[in-house]
Each structure stands twice: as structure tokens, then as C-alpha cells.
N, C-alpha and C positions, 0 to 999 in steps of 0.2 A: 587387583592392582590397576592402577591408571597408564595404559600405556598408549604411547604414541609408536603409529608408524611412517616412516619419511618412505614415498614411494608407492602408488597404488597397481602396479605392474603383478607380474607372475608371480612373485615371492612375496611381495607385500602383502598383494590381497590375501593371498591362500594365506600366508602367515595371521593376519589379520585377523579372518575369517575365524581361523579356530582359536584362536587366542580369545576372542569374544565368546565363542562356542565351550569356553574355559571356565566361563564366567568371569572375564577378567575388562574393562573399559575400556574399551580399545577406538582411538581415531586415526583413523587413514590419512594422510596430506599428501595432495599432488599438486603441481603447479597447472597442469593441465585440468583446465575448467569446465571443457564436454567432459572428458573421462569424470571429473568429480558431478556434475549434475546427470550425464548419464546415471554413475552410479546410487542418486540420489533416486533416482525414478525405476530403480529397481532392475537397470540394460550392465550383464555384465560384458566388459569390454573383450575378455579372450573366454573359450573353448575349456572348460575342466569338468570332468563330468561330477555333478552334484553341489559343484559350487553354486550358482543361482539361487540354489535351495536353503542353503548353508548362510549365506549373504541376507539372504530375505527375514531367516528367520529369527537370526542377530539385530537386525536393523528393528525390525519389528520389537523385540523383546526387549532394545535400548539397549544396548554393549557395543554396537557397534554403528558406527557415525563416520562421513566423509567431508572434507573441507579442503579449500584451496587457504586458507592460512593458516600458517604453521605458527606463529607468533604463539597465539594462546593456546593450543593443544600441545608445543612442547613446556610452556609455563606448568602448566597442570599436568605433567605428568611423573610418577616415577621412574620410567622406563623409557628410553627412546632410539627405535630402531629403524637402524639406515638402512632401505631396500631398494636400492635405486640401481638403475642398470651400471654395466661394466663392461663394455662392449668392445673389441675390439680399436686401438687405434690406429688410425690409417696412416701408412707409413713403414710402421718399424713391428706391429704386432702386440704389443706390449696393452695389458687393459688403460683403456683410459678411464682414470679416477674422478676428473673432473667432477663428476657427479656427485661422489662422494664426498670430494673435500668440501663443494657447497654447502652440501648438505651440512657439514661437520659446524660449520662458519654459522649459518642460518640458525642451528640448535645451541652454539655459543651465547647469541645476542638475544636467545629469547628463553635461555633456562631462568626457571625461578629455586634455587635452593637443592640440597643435594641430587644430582639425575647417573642416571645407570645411561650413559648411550651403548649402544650393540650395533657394530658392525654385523647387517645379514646377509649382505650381499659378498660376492666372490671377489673377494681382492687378494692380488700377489703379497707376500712376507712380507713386513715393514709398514705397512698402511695405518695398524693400529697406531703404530705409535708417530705415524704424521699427522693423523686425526686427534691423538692426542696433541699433540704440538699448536695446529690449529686452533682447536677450542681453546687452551689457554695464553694464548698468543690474541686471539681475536677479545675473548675476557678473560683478565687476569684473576679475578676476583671469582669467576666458575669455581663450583665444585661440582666435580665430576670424575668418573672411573668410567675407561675405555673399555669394551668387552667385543671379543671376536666370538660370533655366534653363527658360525657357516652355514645354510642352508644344502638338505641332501634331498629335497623332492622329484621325482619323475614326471612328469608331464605326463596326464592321464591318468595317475596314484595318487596325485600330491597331496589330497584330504590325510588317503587310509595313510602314507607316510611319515606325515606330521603329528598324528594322534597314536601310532602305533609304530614311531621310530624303532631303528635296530639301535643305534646311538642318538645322544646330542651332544657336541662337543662345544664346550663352553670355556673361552681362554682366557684368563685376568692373569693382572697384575698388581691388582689391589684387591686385597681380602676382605674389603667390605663388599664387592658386588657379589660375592658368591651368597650369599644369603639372599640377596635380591633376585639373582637369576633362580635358587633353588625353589622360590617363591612362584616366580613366571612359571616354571615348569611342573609344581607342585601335583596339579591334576593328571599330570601321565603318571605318575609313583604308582599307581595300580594295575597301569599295565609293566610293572619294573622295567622301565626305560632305563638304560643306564645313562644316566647324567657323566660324561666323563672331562672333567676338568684339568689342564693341561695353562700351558705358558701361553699367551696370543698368538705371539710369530708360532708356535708350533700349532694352534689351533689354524690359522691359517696355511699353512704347509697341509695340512690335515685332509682340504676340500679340494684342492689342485691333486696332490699326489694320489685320491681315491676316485677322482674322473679320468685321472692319464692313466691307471691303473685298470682301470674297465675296459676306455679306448682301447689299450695296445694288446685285451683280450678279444676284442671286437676286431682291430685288424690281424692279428694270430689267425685267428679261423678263415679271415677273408683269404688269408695267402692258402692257410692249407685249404680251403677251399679248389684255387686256382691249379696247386699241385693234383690233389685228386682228378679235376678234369681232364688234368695231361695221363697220367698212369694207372684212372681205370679204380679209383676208389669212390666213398660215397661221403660227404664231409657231414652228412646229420648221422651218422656212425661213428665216423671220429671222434664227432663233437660228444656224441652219447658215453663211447669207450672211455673218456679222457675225464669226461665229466663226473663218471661216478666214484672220482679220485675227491676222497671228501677236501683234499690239499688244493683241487682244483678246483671241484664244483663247476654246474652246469651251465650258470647262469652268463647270459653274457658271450655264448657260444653259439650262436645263428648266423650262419652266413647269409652274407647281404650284398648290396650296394654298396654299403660305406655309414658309418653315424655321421650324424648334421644336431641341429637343433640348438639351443640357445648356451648350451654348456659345455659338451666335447669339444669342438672345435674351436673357441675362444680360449675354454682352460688351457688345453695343450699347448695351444702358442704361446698362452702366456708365460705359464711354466715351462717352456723350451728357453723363452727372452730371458726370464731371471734367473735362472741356468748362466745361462751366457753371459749377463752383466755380471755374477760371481763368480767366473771362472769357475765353475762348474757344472759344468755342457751334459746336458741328459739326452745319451743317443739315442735311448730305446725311445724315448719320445720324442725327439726330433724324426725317427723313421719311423715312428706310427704318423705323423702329423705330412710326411709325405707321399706316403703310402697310401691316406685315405683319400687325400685330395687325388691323387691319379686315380685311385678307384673307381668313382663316381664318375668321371670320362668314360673309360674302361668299361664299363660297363653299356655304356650306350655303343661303343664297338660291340660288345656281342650281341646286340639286338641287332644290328648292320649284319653280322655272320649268320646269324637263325634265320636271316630273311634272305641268303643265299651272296650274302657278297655285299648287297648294295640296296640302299632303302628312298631311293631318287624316283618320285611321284607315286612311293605309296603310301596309303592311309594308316596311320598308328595309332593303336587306342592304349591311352594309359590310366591304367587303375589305382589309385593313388598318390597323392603330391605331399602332402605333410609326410616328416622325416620321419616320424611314429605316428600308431594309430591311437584314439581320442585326444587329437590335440589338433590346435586350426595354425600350428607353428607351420611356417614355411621355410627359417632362419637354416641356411647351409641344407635343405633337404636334398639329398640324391637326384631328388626328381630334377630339381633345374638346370643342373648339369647334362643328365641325361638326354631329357628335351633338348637341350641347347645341339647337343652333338648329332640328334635324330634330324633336327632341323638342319645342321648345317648340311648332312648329307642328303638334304630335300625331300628327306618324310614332310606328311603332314601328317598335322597332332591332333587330336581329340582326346579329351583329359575328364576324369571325375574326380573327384575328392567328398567324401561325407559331410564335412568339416572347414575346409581348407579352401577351400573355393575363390571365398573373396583374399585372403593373404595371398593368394597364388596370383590374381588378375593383375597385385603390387608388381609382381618378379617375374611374372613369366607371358611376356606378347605373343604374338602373330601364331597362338593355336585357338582354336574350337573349344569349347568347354560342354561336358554332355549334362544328362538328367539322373543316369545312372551308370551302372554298367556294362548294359544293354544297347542303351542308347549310343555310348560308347564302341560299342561294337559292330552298330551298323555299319558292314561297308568294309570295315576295316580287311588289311592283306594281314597284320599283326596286333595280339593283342600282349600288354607289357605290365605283369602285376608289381606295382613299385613299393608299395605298402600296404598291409598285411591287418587292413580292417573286419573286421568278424562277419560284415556282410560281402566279402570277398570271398569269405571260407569254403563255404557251399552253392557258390554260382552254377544253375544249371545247365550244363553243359551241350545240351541239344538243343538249347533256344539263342547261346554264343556262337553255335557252329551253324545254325541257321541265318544268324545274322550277320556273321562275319565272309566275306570275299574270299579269307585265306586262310590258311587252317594255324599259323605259328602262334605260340603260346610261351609266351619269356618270363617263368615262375621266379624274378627275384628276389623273393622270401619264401621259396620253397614251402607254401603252401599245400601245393598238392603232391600227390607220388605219379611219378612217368607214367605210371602201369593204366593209373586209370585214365587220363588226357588221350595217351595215347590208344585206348579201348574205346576211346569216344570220338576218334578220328583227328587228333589233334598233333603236330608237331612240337614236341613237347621241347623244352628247354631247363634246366634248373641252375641253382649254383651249387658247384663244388660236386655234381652228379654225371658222372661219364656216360654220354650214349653208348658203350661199350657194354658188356655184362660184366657183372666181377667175376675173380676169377672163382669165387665158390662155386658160381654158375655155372660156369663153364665147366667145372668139373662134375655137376651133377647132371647136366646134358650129356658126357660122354659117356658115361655111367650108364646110363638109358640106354 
């Protein structure tokens, strides 16, 4: 099939990407004219591991093509999908569409003959059918069927997710695009994706309600997290215990910082606002949505307490800045928060990131940036693990404790176990882990 995609960002591309990888003709449009000759020369613009690869070898093979005009790639095509951002608006919280209803306008004036559009970006209930309003409002003479097509990728999965979905929900209103879409999607049928087909407003309800739905598993663990520190429990045993409740399941159960990144923390607000504009106000996420932002402060207070009270003229090294590991997103990371409240209380910062480097120099001033995590260590009085990159995992710990000043060590992804930090000379820290013993222990000490 001939599809067009509005949008050459994180969901575009990767969508794009495998769509071509489909065998299907797929052209990318951005308005943005480095990003489209960048990606003409083969420089992809964000962080996914294996996209470059994936990109090159679409481009190469002819399925997949990038252009700054939309005119004649949405003319020519069957298919045409809006991935354009959705970002919060400033103000009130609510996503702002702007982007999308252009989009909607732009694909009006330049359809040639029946077109499938696909909403794939993350919009509040109702859009489809102002998108539709739009396009035939702008041409009356369109034909065209609106389809809500949500995107559920991970940042640093998003290949293996797109090709190996759990679901794809696909929302119409008119019975002819379902042939069409079951067409787009024809190539996953062997790995029995399930196609599940649904109303639009409810396909959109769909992708909000399963990222607030995560979130407020994400702050769940962070609070019992913070209980356990007080009474002497361990929260990656809770998490374990609770977990192998197949009604619960594991996933999504890591105490942290707090989530950030381009989807938690935009959805929930949004879905909080359109709560509230219909009178019906969704608490539990409204108090995960305040919960996580104090988090991520909070958190930089207990690197202030590990370091004895007060963190005023000492060196801080932080390991990690992007919100998860393989991704170069900075959007809402923990990290910035944190820094910020380390700085106000007159640390100085020294930072690495694998990835993230240059997103972070956008958002976060007046620190040092290192070469590794060593580098990072030189000197330092604390070092502060923020994200939980695989070359974090196994840092050898007698060449940190030689180059660091101080011996504190702020495991905020509980990467490591106390036992061994502290066998290696180190002031250990974790989340949700009481410097206390449990009380199992304590009872097989008296025992003895």
C-alpha cells in the first residue's frame, strides 16, 4: 500500500520505518527541512536502538522516502497518517492539537480520491471527529474515513513493539476503512497480533486510560517504596511478592525517581483536564499526576540526607540523565529536577549520560558533564545512580572508590544489593530499602 506519514518525529519515523520494513511505500513529510535532508543523508535525528539500520535499509531498498512536501505524497497515497506531536499546552494542561488539526487541513487540500487518514498520534476523546469536521469543512467534495490508530511503543523497544505488538487498536466509524487498515496491518497476522477494532472515541480513551494505568503502578510502588524505608521493609520484595499475582503482574513495579519522558506525564494531565471538562474528575490520576511531580524533588532531598544533612560545596556525580535507558529523551526526566534541587542546595554537578548528552546541555546549565562514569567520579564526595544503563550495572567498584573523595553511593534504581556496596566500602543508599535489618534477620541473629 502507498502510505503517507504527516510527522517525521518518534512515532512517525519508527512507524514509518517498519511500515516500509512491511513492504509497504511509505513517505515521511516534515515541515522541518534539516530533519528531512538530514534524514535524506542517511543522520537519524533521535536515539532508538537499531533504527539507523532499519532506515538505511528501507531507503536503500526504495519503500521508504522523505520530503518537506506534503502536497503530492498525500495525493498519491491510500493511507495517511498523522504523527505529529501533542504536547502539552501551556496554561491549563490540556494537549495542544494545533498540530494535528493542520495537519487534518493540509491532507484536506491535497487528497486525490478515496484516502484512509489515521490519527497516530495521542490525542484526548473527540479529535477524531474534529479531524473529521475539519477535512470536510476545508473540502467539501473529500472522501475520506477518519481512523484513530494510537501508538503503544517504548522508547528503546519501539522496533521489537511495532512488529511484535500485544495489541493494535484500530477505531472507525465507517466500515470501509476497516479493510484498509486490515490491509496496513496484514504482515503482522503471523505473528497473531490481535487487530482489535473498537469505536474511535473509545480507541482513543484506549491509549490515555493504558499510560495512566501504568503511571499510577509506577507511583503505587514509589509510595510503598517510601513506607518500607520508614518500617524496616524491602520494596523489590514487595514488588516481587505482589507481582506474581498473575491479576497484578510484575511489570511496571521498580521503584524509582518518578516516570518522565514524552508520554506519562503529558497523558495523565491530559486525561486529568478531560476528566474535569466532563465532569468526571479521575482522582486516582489526578494523585498520581501529583505524587510524581513531588517525587522527583523528593528525591533530590535524599541525596541532601545520604550526604549527612547538607550538600553545600560538595561534588556530585550523576549517572544518568535520560528518563529511561536507550533513549537520548530528556522530556520530564527525573534527572532535572533532581540536579536542580542538588544545585539549589550548592552541590556541584558532574553528569554522564550514554545517550543524552546533548538533549541534557538543551535543559540542564551551570554543571560539568564527564567522559564516563569514572570520569564522573573523580573527586566526587557523592555519587548518584539516576538511570539504570546496562553499563551502570557492573561498575567496578574499587576503581569508583578510588576515585571518589567520599564514599556515599544513591542507588536510585536499585541496581545494586547494600551487601555488596557496602563490602566494598561504600555508603550505600537504595529506594524503598531500610538501613535497618528485617525483622527475619533479626530474628535469625538472636537465634545464633
Amino acid at each position: 500500500m502507498r502510505i503517507t506519514m504527516i510527522g517525521s518525529g518518534y512515532v512517525g519515523l519508527v512507524s514509518g520505518a517498519c511500515f516500509a520494513d512491511f513492504g509497504h511505500d511509505v513517505t515521511c513529510v516534515d515541515l522541518n527541512a534539516e530533519k528531512i535532508e538530514a534524514l535524506n543523508n542517511g543522520q537519524i535525528p533521535i536515539y532508538e536502538p537499531g533504527l539507523d539500520l532499519l532506515v538505511a535499509e528501507n531507503a536503500r531498498a526504495g519503500r521508504l522516502s522523505f520530503t518537506t512536501d506534503l502536497a503530492p505524497a498525500v495525493a498519491a497515497a491510500d493511507v495517511v497518517f498523522i504523527a505529529v506531536g501533542t504536547p502539552s499546552r501551556r496554561g491549563d494542561g490540556h494537549a495542544d492539537l494545533s498540530y494535528v488539526y493542520g495537519a487534518a487541513a493540509d491532507i484536506a487540500r491535497a487528497m486525490n480520491g478515496f484516502t484512509v487518514v489515521v490519527t497516530k498520534s495521542t490525542v484526548p476523546v473527540g479529535t477524531g471527529d474534529e479531524v473529521e469536521r475539519i477535512i470536510a469543512d476545508t473540502n467539501p467534495d473529500a472522501d475520506a474515513v477518519v481512523v484513530s490508530n494510537p501508538e503503544f511503543l517504548r522508547e528503546g523497544a519501539a522496533i521489537e513493539d511495532f512488529k511484535r505488538p500485544d495489541r493494535i487498536v484500530v477505531g472507525i466509524e465507517d466500515a470501509r476503512a476497516r479493510h484498509v487498515m486490515e490491509e496496513v496491518y496484514r504482515p503482522l497476522y503471523l505473528n497473531q497480533a490481535p487487530l482489535v477494532f473498537t469505536g474511535r472515541r473509545t480507541a482513543e480513551l484506549i491509549k490515555y486510560a493504558g499510560n495512566a494505568f501504568l503511571a499510577m503502578k509506577i507511583t503505587f510502588i514509589n509510595e510503598m517504596a517510601d513506607l518500607c524505608e520508614k518500617v524496616g521493609g524491602d520494596v523489590q520484595e514487595v514488588a516481587r511478592g505482589i507481582g506474581l499475582d498473575n491479576r497484578i503482574g510484575p511489570k511496571f513495579l521498580n521503584a524509582g525517581p518518578g516516570y518522565g519522558g514524552s508520554c506519562f506525564p503529558k497523558d495523565t494531565l491530559a486525561l486529568v483536564k478531560t476528566g474535569q471538562d466532563h465532569e468526571a474528575p479521575l482522582r486516582l490520576v489526578e494523585a498520581t499526576v501529583a505524587v510524581n511531580d513531588s517525587r522527583k524533588r523528593a528525591m533530590g532531598r535524599k541525596v541532601v540526607a545520604a550526604c549527612g544533612g547538607s550538600v553545600r560545596g560538595k561534588r556530585i556525580g550523576i549517572l544518568g540523565l535520560t528518563f529511561k535507558p536507550n533513549t537520548d529523551d530528556m522530556r520530564d526526566a527525573p534527572s532535572i529536577a533532581i540536579i536542580q534541587a542538588l544545585k539549589d542546595g550548592g552541590a556541584t554537578i558532574k553528569a554522564f549520560d550514554p545517550e543524552g548528552m546533548k538533549a541534557a546541555r538543551a535543559v540542564i546549565d551551570g554543571i560539568e558533564y564527564g567522559t564516563d562514569a569514572y570520569d564522573v567520579a573523580e573527586g566526587a564526595d557523592c555519587l548518584v545512580l539516576v538511570t539504570e544503563w546496562n553499563q551502570f550495572r557492573s561498575l567496578d567498584l574499587e576503581r569508583l572508590k578510588t576515585a571518589m573523595s567520599g564514599r556515599v553511593f544513591v542507588d536510585l534504581r536499585n541496581v545494586y544489593g547494600r551487601s555488596d556496596l557496602e563490602e566494598a566500602g561504600f555508603d550505600y543508599h537504595g529506594v524503598g530499602r531500610a538501613a535497618m535489618p528485617a525483622a527475619g534477620a533479626k530474628m535469625a541473629d538472636a537465634a545464633e
